[in-house]
C-alpha positions as CSV (number, residue, x, y, z in Angstrom):
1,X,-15.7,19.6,5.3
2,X,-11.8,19.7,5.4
3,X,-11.1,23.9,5.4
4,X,-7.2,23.2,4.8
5,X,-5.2,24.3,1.5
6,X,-4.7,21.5,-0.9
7,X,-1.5,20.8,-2.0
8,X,-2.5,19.4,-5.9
9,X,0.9,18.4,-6.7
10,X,1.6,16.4,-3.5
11,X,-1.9,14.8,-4.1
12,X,-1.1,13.9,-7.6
13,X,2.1,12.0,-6.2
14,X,0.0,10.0,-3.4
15,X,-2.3,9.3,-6.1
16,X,0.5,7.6,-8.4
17,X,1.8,5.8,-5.5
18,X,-1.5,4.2,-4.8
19,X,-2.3,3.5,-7.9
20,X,1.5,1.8,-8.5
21,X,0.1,-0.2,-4.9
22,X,-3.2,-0.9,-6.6
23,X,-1.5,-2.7,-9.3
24,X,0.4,-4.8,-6.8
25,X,-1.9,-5.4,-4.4
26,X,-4.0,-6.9,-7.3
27,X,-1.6,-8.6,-9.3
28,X,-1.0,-10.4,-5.3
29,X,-4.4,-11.8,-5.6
30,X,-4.8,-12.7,-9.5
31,X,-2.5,-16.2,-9.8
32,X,0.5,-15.8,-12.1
33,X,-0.3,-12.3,-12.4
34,X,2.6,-10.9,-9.9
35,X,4.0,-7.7,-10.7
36,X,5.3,-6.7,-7.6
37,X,8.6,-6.2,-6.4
38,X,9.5,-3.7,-8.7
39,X,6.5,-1.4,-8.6
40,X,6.6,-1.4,-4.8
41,X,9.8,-0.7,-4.5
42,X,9.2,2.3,-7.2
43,X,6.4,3.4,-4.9
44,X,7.8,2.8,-1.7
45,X,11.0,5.1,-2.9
46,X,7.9,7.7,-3.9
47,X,6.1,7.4,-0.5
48,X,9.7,8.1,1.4
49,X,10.9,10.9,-0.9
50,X,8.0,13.1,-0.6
51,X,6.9,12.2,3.0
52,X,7.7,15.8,4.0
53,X,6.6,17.5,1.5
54,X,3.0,16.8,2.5
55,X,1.2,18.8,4.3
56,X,-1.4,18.0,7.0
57,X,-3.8,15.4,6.1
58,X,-1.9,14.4,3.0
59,X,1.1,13.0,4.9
60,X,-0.9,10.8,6.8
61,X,-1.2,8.5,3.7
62,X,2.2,8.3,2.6
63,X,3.1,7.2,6.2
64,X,-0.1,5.0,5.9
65,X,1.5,3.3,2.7
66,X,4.6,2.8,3.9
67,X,3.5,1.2,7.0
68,X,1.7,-1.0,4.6
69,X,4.6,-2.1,2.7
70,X,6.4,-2.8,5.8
71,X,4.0,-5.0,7.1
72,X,2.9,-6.6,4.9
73,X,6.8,-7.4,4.2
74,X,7.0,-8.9,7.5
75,X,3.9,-11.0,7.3
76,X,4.5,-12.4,3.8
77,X,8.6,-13.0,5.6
78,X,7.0,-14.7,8.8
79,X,5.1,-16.9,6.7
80,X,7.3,-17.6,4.3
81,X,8.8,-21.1,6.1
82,X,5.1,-22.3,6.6
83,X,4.8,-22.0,2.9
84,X,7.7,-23.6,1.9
85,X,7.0,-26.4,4.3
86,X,3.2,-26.7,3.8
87,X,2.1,-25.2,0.8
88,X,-1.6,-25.3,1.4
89,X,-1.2,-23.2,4.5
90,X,1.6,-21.3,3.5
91,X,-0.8,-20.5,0.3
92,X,-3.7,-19.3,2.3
93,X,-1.6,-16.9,4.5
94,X,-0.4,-15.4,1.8
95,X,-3.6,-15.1,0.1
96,X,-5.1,-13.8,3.5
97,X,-2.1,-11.3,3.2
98,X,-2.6,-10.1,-0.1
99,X,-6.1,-9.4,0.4
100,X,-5.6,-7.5,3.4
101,X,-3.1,-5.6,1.4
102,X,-5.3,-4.8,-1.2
103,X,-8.0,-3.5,1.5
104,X,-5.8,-1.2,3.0
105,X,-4.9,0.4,-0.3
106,X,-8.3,0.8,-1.5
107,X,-9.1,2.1,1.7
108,X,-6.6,4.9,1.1
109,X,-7.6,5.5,-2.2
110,X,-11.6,5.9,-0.9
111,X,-10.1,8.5,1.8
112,X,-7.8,10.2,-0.6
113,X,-10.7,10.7,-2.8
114,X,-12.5,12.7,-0.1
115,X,-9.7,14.7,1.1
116,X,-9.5,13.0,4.4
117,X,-6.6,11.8,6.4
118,X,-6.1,7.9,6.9
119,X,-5.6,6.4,9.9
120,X,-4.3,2.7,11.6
């Protein structure tokens, strides 16, 4: 059992931010359902903002979501070409990506939940 203070306020925010990631990460995988680039960027903004306002545990997941955004950036930027070329391929990577996406978020959510830090 985690002994340390909770901050309620900076737990609040992580839990807007995920859920804001939630809605992308699942709009990713639902065809014609995108609603992304805004609300990530929203969240993303969130996650950076208040980074150091968490305290122990807590920052680990805005640093995990961030990390999150970035890569899956850079994966869905990689593969990009590969798509455009082939779309088949291209499709499943980005699929691929979007699922793992949505894994790491839930996974977040499930360790947020228990007031536990998340880690890479």
């Amino acid at each position: 059992m985690n002994h340390q203070p909770i901050d309620d306020s900076t737990q609040t925010i992580s839990w807007i931010s995920y859920i804001l990631h939630l809605i992308v990460a699942v709009s990713a995988v639902i065809p014609g359902a995108q609603m992304g680039p805004a609300l990530l960027v929203v969240a993303l903004i969130i996650d950076w903002v208040k980074k150091g306002d968490a305290p122990g545990w807590e920052a680990t997941h805005f640093s995990y979501r961030i990390r999150t955004v970035i890569w899956a950036a850079l994966l869905y930027l990689v593969t990009a070409p590969l798509f455009l070329l082939m779309f088949f391929p291209g499709w499943l990577a980005w699929v691929a990506i979007s699922i793992w996406f949505l894994y790491r978020i839930v996974l977040g959510m499930v360790r947020l939940n228990g007031q536990r830090p998340v880690m890479d």
